[in-house]
Every structure is written in C-alpha cells, then in structure tokens.
PyMOL Python script that loads the backbone (N, CA, C, O; Angstrom):
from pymol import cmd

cmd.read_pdbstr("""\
ATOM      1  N   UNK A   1     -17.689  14.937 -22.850  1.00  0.00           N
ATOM      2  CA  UNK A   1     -17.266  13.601 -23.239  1.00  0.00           C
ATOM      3  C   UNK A   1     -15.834  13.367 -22.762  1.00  0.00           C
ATOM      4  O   UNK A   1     -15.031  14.281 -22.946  1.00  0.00           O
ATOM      5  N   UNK A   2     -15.382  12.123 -22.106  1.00  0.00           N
ATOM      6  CA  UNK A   2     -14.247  12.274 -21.394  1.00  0.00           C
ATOM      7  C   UNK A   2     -13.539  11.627 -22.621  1.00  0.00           C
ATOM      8  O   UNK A   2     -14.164  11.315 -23.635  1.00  0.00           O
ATOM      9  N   UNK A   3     -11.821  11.391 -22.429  1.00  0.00           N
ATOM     10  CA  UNK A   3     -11.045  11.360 -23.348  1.00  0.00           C
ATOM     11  C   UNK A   3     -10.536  10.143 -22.821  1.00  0.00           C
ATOM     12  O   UNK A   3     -10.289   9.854 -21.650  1.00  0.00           O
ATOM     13  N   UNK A   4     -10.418   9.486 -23.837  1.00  0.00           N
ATOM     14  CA  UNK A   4      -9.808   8.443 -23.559  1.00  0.00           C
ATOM     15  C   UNK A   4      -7.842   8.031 -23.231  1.00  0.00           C
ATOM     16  O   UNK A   4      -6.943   8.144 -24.064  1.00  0.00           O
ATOM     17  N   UNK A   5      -7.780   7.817 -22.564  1.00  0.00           N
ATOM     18  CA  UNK A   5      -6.236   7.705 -22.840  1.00  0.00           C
ATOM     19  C   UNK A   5      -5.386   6.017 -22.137  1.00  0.00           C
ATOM     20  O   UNK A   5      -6.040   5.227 -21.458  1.00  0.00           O
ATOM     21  N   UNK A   6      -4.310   5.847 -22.397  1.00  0.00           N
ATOM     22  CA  UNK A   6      -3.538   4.584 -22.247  1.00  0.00           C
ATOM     23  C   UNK A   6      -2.579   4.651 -21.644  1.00  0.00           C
ATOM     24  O   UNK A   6      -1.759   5.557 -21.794  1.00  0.00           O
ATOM     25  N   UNK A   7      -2.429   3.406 -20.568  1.00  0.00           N
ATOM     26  CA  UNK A   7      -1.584   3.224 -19.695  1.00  0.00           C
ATOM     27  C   UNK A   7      -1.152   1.528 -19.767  1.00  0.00           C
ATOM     28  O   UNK A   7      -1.874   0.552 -19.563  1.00  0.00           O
ATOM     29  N   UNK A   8       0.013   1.576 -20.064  1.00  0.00           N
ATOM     30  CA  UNK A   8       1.157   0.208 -20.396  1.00  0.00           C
ATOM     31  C   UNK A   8       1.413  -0.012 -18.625  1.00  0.00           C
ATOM     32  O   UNK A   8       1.864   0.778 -17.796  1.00  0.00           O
ATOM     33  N   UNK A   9       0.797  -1.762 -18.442  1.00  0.00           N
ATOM     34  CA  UNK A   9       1.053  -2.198 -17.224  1.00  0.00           C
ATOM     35  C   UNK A   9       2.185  -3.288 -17.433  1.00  0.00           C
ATOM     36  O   UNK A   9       2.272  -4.097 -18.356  1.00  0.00           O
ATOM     37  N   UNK A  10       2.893  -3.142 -16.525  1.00  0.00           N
ATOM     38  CA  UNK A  10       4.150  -4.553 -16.280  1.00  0.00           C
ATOM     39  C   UNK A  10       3.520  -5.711 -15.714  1.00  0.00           C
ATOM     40  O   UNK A  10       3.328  -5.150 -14.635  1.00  0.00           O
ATOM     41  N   UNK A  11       3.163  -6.552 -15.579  1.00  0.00           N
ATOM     42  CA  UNK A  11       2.486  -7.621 -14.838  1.00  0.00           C
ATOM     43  C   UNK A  11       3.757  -8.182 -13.803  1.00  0.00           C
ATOM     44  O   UNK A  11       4.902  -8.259 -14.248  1.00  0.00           O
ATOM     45  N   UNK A  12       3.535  -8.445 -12.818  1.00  0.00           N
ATOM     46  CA  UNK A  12       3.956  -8.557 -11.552  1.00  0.00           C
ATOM     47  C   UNK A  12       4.353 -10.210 -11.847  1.00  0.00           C
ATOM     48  O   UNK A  12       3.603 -11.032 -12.373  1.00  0.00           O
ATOM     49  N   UNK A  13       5.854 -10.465 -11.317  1.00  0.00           N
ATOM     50  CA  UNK A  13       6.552 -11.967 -11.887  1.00  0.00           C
ATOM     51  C   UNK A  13       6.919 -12.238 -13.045  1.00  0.00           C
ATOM     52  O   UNK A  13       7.550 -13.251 -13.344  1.00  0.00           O
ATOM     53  N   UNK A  14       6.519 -11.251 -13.915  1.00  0.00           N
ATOM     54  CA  UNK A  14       6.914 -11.213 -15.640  1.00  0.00           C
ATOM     55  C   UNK A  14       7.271  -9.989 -16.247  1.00  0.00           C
ATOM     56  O   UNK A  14       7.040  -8.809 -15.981  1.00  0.00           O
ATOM     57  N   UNK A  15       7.942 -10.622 -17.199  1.00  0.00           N
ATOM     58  CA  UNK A  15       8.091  -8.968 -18.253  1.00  0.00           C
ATOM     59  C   UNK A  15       6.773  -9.047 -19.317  1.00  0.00           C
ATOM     60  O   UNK A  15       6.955  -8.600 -20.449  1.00  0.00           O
ATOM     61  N   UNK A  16       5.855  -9.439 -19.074  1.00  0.00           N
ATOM     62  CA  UNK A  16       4.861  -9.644 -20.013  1.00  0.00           C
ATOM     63  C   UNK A  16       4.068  -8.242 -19.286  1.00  0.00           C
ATOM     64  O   UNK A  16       3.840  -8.057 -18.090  1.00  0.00           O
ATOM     65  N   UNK A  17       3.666  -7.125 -20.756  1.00  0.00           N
ATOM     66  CA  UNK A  17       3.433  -5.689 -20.202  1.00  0.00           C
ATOM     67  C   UNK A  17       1.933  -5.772 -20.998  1.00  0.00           C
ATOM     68  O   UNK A  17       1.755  -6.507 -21.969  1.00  0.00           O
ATOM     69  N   UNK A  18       1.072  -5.047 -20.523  1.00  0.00           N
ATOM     70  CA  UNK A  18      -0.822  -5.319 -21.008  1.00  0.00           C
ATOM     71  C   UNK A  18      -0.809  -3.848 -21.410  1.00  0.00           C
ATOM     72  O   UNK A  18       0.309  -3.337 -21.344  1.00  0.00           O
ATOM     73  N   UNK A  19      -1.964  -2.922 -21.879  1.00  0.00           N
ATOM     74  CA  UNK A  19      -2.363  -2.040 -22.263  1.00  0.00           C
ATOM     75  C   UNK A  19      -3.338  -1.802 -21.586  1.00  0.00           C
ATOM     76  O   UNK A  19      -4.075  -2.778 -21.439  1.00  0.00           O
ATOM     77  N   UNK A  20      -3.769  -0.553 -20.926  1.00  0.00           N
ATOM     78  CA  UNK A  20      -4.868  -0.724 -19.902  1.00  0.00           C
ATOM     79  C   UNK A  20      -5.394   0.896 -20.639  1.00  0.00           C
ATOM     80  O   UNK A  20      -4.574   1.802 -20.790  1.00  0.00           O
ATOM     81  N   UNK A  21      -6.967   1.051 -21.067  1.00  0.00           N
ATOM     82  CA  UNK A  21      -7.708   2.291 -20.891  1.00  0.00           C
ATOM     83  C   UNK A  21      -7.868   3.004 -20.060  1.00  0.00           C
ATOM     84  O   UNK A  21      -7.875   2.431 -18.971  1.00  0.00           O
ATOM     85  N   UNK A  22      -8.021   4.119 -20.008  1.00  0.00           N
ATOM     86  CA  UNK A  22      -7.988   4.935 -19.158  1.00  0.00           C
ATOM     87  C   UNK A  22      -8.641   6.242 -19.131  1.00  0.00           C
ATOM     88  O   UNK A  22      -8.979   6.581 -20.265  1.00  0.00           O
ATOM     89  N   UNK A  23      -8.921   7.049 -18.268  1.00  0.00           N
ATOM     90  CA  UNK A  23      -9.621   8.218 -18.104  1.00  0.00           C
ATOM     91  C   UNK A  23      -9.165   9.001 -17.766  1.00  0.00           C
ATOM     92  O   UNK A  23      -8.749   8.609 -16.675  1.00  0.00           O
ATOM     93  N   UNK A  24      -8.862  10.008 -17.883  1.00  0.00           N
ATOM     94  CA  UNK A  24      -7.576  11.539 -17.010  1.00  0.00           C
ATOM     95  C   UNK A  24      -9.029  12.105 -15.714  1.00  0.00           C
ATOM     96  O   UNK A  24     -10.186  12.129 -16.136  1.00  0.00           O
ATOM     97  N   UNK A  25      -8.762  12.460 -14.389  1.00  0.00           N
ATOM     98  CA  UNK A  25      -9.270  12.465 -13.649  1.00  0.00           C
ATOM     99  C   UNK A  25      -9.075  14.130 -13.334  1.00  0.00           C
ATOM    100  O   UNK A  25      -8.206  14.822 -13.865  1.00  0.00           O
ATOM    101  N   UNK A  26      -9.979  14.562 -12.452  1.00  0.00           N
ATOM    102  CA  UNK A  26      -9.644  16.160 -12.408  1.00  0.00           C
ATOM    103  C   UNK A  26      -8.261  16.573 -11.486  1.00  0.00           C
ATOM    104  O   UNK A  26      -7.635  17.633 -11.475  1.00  0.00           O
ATOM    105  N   UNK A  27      -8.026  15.238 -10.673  1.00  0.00           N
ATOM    106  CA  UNK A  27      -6.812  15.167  -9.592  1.00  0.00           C
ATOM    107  C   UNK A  27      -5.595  15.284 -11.050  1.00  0.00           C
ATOM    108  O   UNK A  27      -4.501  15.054 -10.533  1.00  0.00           O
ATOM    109  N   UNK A  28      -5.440  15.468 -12.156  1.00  0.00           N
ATOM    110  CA  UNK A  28      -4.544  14.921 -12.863  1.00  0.00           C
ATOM    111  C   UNK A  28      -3.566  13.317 -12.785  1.00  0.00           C
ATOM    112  O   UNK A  28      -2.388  13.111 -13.077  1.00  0.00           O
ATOM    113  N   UNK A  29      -4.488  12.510 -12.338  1.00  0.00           N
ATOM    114  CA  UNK A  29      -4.235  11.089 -12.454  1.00  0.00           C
ATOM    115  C   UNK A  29      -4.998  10.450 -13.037  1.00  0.00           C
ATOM    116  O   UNK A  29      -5.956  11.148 -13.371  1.00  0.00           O
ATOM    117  N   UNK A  30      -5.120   8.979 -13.491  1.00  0.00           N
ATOM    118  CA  UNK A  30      -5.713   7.957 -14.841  1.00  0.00           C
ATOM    119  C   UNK A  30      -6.188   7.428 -13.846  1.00  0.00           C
ATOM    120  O   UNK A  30      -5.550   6.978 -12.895  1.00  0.00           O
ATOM    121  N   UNK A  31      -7.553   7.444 -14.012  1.00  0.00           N
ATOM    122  CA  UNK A  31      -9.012   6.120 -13.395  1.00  0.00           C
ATOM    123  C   UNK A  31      -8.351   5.075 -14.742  1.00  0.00           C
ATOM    124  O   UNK A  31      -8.273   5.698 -15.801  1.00  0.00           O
ATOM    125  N   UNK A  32      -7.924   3.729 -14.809  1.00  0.00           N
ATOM    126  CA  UNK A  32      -8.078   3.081 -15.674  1.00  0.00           C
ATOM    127  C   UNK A  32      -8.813   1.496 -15.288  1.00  0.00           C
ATOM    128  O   UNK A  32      -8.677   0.993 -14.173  1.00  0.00           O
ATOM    129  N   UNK A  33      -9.380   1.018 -16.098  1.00  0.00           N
ATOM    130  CA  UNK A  33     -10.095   0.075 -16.050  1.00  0.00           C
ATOM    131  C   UNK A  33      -9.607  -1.287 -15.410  1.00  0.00           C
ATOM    132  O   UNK A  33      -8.440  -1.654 -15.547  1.00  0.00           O
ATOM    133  N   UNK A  34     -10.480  -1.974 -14.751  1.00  0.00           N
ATOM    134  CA  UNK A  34     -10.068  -2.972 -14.273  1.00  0.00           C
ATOM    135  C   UNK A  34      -8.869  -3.889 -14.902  1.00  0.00           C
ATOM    136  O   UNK A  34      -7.755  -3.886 -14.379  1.00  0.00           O
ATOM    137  N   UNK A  35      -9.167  -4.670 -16.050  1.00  0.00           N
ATOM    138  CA  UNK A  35      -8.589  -4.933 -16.948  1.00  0.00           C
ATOM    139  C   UNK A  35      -8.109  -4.176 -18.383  1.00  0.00           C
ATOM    140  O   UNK A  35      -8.512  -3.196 -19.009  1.00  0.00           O
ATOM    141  N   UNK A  36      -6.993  -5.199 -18.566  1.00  0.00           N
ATOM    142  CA  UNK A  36      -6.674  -4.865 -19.867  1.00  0.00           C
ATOM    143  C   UNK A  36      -7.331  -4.755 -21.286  1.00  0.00           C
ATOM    144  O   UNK A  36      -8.204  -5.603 -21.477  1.00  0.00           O
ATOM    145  N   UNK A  37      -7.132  -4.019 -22.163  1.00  0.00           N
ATOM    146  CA  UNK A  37      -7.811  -4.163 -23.150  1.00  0.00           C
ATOM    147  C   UNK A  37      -7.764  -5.466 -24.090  1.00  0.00           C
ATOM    148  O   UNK A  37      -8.617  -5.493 -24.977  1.00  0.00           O
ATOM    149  N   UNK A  38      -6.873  -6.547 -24.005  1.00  0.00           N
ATOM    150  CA  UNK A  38      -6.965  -7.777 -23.974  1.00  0.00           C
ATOM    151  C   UNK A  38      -7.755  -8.698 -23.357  1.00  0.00           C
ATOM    152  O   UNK A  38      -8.430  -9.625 -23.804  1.00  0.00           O
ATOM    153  N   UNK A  39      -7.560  -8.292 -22.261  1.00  0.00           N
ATOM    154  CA  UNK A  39      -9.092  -8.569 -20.982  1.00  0.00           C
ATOM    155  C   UNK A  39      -8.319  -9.998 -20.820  1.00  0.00           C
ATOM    156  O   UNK A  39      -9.028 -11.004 -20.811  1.00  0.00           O
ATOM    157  N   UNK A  40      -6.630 -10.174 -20.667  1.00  0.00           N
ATOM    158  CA  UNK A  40      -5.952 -11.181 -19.812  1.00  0.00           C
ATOM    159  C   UNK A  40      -5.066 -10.636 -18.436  1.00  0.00           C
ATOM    160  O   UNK A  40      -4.396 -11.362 -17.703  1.00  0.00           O
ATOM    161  N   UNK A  41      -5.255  -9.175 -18.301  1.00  0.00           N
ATOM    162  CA  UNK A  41      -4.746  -9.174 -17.431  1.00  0.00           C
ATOM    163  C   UNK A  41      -5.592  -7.999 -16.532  1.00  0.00           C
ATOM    164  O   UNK A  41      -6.203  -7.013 -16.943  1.00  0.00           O
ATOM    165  N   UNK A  42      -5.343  -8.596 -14.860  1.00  0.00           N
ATOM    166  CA  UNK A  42      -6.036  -7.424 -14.360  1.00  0.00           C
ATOM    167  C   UNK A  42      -5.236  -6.143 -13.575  1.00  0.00           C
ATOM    168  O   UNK A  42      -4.057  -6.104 -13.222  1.00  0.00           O
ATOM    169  N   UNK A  43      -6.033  -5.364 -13.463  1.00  0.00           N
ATOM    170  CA  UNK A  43      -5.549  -4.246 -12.656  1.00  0.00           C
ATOM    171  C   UNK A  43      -4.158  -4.296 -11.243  1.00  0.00           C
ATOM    172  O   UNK A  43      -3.237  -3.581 -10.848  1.00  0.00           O
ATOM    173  N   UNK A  44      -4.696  -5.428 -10.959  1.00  0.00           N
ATOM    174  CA  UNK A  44      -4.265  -5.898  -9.323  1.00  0.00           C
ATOM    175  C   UNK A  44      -2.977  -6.824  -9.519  1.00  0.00           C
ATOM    176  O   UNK A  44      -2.383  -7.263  -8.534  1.00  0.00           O
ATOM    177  N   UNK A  45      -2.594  -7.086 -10.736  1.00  0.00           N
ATOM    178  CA  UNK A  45      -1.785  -7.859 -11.222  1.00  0.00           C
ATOM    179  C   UNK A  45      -0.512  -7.207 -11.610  1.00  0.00           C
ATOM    180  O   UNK A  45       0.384  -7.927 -12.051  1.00  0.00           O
ATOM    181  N   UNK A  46      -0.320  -5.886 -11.495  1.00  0.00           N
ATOM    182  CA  UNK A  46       0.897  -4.948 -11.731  1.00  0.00           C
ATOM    183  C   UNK A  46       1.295  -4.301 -10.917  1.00  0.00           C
ATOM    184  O   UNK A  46       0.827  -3.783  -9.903  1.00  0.00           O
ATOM    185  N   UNK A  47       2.835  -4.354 -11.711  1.00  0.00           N
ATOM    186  CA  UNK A  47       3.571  -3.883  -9.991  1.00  0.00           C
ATOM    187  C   UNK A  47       4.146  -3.008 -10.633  1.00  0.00           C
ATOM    188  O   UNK A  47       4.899  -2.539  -9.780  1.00  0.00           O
ATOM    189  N   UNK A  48       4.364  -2.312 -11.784  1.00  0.00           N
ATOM    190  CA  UNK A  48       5.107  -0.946 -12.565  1.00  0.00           C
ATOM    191  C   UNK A  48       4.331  -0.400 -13.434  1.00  0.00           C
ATOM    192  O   UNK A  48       3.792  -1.066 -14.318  1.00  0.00           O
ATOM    193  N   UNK A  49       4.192   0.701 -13.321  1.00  0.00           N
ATOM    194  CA  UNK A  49       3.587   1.475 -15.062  1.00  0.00           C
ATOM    195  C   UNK A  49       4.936   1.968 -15.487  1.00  0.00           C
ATOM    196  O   UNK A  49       5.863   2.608 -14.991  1.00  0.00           O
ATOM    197  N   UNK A  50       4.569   1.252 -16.890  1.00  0.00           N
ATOM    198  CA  UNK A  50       5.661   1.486 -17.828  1.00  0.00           C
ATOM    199  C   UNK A  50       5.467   3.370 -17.870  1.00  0.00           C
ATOM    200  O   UNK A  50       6.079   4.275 -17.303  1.00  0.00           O
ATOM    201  N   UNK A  51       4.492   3.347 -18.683  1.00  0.00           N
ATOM    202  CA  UNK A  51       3.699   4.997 -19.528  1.00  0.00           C
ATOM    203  C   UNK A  51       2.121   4.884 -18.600  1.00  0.00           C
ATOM    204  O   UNK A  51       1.489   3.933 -18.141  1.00  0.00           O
ATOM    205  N   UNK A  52       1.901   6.423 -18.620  1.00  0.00           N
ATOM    206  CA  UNK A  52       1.146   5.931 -17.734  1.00  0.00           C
ATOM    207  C   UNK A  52       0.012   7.346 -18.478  1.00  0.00           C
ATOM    208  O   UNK A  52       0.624   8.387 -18.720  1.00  0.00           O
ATOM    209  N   UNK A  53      -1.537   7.343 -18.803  1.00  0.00           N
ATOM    210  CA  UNK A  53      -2.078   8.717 -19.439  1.00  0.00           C
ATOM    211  C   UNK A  53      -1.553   9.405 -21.029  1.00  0.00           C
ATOM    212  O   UNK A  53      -1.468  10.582 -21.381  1.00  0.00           O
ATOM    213  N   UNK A  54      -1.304   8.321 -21.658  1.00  0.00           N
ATOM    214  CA  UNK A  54      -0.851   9.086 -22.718  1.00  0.00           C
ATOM    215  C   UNK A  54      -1.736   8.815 -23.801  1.00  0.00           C
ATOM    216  O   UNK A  54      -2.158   7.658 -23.802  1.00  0.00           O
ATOM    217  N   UNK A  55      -2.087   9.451 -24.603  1.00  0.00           N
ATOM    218  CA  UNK A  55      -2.508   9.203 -26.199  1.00  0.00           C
ATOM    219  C   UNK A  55      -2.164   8.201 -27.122  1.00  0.00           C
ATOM    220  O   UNK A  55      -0.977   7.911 -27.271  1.00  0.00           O
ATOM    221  N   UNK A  56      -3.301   7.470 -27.947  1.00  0.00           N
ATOM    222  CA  UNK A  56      -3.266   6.661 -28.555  1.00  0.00           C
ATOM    223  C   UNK A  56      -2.191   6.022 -29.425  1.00  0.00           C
ATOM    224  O   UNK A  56      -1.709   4.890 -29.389  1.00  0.00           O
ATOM    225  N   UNK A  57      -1.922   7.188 -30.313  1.00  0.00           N
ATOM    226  CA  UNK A  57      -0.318   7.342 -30.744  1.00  0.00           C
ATOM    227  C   UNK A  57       0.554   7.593 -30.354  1.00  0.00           C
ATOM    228  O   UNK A  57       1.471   7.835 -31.138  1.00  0.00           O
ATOM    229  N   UNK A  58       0.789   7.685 -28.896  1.00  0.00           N
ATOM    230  CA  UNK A  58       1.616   7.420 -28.260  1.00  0.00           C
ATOM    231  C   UNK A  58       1.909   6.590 -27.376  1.00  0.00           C
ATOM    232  O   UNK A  58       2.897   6.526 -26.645  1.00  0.00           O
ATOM    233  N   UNK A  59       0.993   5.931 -27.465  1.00  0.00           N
ATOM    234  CA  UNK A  59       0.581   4.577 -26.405  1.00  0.00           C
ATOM    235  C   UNK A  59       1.198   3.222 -27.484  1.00  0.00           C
ATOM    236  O   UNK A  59       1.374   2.065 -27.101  1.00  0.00           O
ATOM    237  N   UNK A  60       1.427   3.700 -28.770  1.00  0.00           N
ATOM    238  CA  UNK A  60       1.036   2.740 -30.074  1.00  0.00           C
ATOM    239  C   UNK A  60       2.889   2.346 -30.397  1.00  0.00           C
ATOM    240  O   UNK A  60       3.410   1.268 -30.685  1.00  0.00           O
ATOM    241  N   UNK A  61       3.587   3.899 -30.173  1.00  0.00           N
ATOM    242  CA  UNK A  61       4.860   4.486 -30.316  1.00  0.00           C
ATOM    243  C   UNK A  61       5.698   3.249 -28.995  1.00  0.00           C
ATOM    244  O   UNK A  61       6.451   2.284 -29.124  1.00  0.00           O
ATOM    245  N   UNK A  62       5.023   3.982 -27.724  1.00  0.00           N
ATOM    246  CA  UNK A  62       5.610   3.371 -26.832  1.00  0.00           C
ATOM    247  C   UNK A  62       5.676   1.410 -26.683  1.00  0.00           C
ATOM    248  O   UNK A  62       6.591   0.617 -26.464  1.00  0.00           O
ATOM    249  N   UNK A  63       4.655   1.313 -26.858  1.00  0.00           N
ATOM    250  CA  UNK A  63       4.508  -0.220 -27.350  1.00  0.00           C
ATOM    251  C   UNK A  63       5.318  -0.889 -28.227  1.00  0.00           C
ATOM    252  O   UNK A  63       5.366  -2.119 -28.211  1.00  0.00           O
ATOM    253  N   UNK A  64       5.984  -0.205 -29.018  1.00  0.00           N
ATOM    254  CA  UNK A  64       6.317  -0.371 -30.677  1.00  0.00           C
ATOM    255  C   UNK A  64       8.242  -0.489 -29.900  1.00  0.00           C
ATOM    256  O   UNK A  64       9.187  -1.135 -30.353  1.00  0.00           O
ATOM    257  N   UNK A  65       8.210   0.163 -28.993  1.00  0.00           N
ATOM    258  CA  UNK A  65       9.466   0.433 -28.767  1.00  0.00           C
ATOM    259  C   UNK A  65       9.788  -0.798 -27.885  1.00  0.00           C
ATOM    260  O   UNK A  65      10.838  -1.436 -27.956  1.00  0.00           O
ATOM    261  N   UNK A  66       8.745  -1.058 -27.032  1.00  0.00           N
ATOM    262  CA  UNK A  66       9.727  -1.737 -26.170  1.00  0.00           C
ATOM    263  C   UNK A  66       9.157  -3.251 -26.348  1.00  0.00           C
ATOM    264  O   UNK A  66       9.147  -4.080 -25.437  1.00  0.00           O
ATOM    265  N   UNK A  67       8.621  -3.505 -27.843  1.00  0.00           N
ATOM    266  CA  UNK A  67       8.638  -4.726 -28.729  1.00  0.00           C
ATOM    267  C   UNK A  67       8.103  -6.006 -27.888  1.00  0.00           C
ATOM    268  O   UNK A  67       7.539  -5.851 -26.805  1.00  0.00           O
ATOM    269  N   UNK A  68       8.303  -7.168 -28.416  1.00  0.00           N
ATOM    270  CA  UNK A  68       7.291  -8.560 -28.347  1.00  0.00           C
ATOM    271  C   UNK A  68       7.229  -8.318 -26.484  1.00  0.00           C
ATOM    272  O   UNK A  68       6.358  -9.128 -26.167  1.00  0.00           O
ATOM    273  N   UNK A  69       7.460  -7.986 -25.853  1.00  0.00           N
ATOM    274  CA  UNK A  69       7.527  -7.934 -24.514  1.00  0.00           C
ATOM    275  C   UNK A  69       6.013  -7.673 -24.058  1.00  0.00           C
ATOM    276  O   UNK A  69       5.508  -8.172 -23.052  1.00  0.00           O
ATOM    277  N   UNK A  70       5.218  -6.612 -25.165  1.00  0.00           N
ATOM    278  CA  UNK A  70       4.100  -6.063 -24.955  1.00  0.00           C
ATOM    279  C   UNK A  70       3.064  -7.176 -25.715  1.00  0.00           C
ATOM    280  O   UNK A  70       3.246  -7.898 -26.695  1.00  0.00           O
ATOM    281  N   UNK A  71       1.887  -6.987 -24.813  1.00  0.00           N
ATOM    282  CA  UNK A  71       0.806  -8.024 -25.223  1.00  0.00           C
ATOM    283  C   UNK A  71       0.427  -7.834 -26.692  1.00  0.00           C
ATOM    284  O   UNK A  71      -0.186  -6.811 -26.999  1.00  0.00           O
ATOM    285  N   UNK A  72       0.769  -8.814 -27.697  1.00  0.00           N
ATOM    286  CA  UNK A  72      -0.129  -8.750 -29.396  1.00  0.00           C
ATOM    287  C   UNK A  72      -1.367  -8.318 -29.166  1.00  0.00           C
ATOM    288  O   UNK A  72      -1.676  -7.288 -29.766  1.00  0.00           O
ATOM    289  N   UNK A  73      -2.025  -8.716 -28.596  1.00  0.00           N
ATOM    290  CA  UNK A  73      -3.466  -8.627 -28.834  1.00  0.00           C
ATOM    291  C   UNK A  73      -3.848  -7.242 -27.895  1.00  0.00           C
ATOM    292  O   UNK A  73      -4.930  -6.667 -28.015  1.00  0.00           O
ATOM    293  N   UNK A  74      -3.075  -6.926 -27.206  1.00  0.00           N
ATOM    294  CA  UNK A  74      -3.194  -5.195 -26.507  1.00  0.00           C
ATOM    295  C   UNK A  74      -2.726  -4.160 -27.810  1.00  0.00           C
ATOM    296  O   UNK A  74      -3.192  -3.047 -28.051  1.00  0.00           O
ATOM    297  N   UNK A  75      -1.817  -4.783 -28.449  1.00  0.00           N
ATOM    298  CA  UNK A  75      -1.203  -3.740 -29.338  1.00  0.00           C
ATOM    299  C   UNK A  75      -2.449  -3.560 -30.637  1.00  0.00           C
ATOM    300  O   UNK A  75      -3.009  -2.575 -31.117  1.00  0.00           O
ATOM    301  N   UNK A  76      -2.532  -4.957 -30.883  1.00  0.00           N
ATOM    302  CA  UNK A  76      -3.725  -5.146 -31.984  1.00  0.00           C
ATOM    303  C   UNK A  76      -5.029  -4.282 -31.989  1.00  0.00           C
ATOM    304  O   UNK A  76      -5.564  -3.559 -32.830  1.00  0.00           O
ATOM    305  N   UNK A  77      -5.301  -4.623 -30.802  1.00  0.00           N
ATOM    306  CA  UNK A  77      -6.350  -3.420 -30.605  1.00  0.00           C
ATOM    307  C   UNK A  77      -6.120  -1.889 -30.128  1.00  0.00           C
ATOM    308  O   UNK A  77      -6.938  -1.446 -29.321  1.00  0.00           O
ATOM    309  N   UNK A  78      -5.298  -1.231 -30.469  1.00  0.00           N
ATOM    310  CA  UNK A  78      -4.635   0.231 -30.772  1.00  0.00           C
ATOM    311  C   UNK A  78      -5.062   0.416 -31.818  1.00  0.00           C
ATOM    312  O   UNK A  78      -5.564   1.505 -32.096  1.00  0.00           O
ATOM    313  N   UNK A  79      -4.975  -0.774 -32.866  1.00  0.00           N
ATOM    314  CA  UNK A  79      -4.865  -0.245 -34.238  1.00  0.00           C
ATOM    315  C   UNK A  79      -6.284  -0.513 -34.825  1.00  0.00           C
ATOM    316  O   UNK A  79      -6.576  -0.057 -35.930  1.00  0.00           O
ATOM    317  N   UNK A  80      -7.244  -1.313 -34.033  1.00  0.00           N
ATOM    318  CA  UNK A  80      -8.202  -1.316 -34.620  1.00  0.00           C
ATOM    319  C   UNK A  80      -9.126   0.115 -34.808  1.00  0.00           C
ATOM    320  O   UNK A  80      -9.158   0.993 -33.945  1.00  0.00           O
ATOM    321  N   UNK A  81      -9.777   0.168 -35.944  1.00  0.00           N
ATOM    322  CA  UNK A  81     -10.736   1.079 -36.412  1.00  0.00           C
ATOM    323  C   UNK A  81     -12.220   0.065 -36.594  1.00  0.00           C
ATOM    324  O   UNK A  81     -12.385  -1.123 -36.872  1.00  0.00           O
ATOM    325  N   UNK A  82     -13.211   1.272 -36.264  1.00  0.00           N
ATOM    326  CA  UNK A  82     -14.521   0.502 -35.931  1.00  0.00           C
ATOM    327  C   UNK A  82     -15.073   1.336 -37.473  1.00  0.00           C
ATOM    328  O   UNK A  82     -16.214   1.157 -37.897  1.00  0.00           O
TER     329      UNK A  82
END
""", "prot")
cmd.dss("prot")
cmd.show_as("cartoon", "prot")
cmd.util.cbc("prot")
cmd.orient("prot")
C-alpha cells in the first residue's frame, strides 16, 4: 500500500500556495497528482515547491506557518477525518 504524502505548490504570478498529494517514488522523488487537493489549482500552474514529500503533520505544521497565503480549503482538508 503506497503512502501517502504532501507537497505545498506556489502558483506561478501569485503568492497564492495549493496543497498537492503525493506518492514517494522508488527514484526517491513525489509522483503528485495533477491537481490540488482543492482541485483549483493545477500541476502545470507552479513555478516553486515550497515543501515538497512530507507527512501529513507536517504538511499541516508547514501550512500553519506560512499562514493565509496557503489555500483554506487545501488546509481544510488536512484536517479532515473520514
């Protein structure tokens, strides 16, 4: 079962930063998903990784830090429980 992990994108022309899922690859690099876990921003749309493969709670930490800059509704769903 692969592991899930999170990668904080900068969106390209803005400081507006998305949350993107992700997969750790055997190369030790992140397959991450087209879009954001907001599903407003896409892949092709960033020009920096903030954090890039890290864990949930630390994906949650890093978000937390570098405040309203990061998408609500990317952060929101960190915290959701199913």
């Amino acid at each position: 079962m692969a592991t899930t992990v999170y990668s904080l994108k900068k969106k390209a022309n803005t400081d507006e930063m998305h949350v993107f899922e992700c997969a750790p690859t055997f190369s030790g690099f992140c397959a991450c998903n087209q879009k954001s876990i907001c599903g407003k921003m896409d892949k092709s749309e960033h020009h920096l990784d903030i954090f890039s493969c890290v864990s949930e709670d630390t994906a949650r930490e890093g978000s937390a830090q570098r405040g309203r800059k990061v998408c609500g509704t990317c952060v929101s769903k960190l915290y959701t429980t199913y």
